[in-house]
C-alpha positions in Angstrom: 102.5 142.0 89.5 105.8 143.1 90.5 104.8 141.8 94.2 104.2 138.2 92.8 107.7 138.4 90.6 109.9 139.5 93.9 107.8 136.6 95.4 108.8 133.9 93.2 112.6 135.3 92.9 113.0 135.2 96.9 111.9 131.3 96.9 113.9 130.9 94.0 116.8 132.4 95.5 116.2 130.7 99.2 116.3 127.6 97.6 119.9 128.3 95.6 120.9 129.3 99.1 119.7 125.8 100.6 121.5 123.3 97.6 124.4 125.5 97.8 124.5 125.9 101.7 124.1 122.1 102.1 125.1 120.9 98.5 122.0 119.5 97.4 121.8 117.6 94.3 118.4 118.7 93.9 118.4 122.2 91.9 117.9 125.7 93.6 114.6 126.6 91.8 113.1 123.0 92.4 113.8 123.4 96.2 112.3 127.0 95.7 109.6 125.7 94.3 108.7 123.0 97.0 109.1 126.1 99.5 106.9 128.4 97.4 104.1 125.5 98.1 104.7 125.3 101.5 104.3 128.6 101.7 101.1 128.8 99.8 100.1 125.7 101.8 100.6 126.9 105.3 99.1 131.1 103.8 95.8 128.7 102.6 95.3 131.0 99.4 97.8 133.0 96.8 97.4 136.3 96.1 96.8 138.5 93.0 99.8 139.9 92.3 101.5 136.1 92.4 98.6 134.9 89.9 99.1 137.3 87.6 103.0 136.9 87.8 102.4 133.3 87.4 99.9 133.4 84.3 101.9 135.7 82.4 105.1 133.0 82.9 103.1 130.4 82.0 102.5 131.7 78.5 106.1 131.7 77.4 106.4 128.2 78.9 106.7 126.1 75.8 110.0 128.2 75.0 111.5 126.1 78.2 111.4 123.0 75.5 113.3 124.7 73.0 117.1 124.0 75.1 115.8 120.5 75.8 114.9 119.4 72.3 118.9 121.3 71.5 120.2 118.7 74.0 118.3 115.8 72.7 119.7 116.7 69.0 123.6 117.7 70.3 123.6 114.4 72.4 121.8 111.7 70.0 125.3 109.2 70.5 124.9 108.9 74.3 121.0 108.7 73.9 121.4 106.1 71.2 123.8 104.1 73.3 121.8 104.6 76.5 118.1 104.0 74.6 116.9 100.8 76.2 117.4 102.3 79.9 115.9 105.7 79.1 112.9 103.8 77.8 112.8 101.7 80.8 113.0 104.1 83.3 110.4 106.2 81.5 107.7 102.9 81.2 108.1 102.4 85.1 108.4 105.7 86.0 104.8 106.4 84.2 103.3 103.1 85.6 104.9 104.4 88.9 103.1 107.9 88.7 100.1 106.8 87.5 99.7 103.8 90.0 100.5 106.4 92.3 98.0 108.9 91.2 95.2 106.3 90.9 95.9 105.1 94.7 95.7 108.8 95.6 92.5 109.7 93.9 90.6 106.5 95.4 92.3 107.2 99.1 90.8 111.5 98.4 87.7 110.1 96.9 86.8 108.0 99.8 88.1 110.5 102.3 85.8 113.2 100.8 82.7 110.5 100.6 83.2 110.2 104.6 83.2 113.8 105.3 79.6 114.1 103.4 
């Protein structure tokens, strides 16, 4: 296990170095993250020690909504003022990722229909 934690903090750290090397807007951890899956990508396979690392963070996960529902109660003004574009952006962003996800499905569905 401790193999899988040094594993997540070195792509968590290589992507802080990245958005702070080339000031990224996009968060350290998120770039981390999209390295992390290259990396599992490219290795075909994970390995035990990051599985367990990874289940045993993925029980406390629902105490990562506890800060977010604090902001959503400190900043109610700006959210109030600011409703009808966060509702917006949220309808077409959903219709967006589930458009998206539909097209994806029927493109992997066909491809894996050819291969048989």
């Amino acid at each position: 296990m401790l193999k899988g934690i040094i594993t997540l903090l070195v792509f968590q750290f290589l992507g802080e170095c990245l958005a702070k090397l080339f000031s990224l807007l996009i968060p350290g951890p998120v770039i981390g993250m999209i390295l992390l899956l290259i990396f599992l990508i490219l290795r075909k396979s994970s390995f035990p020690s990051l599985d367990t690392a990874i289940s045993v963070h993925l029980k406390y996960l629902p105490l990562i909504f506890i800060p977010t529902a604090m902001g959503i109660i400190t900043q109610f003004d700006i959210i109030a003022k600011e409703f009808w574009a966060i509702i917006i952006s949220l309808a077409l962003g959903t219709i967006l990722a589930l458009a998206f996800s539909a097209k994806l499905m029927d493109y992997l569905t066909i491809r894996q229909e050819e291969k048989s």
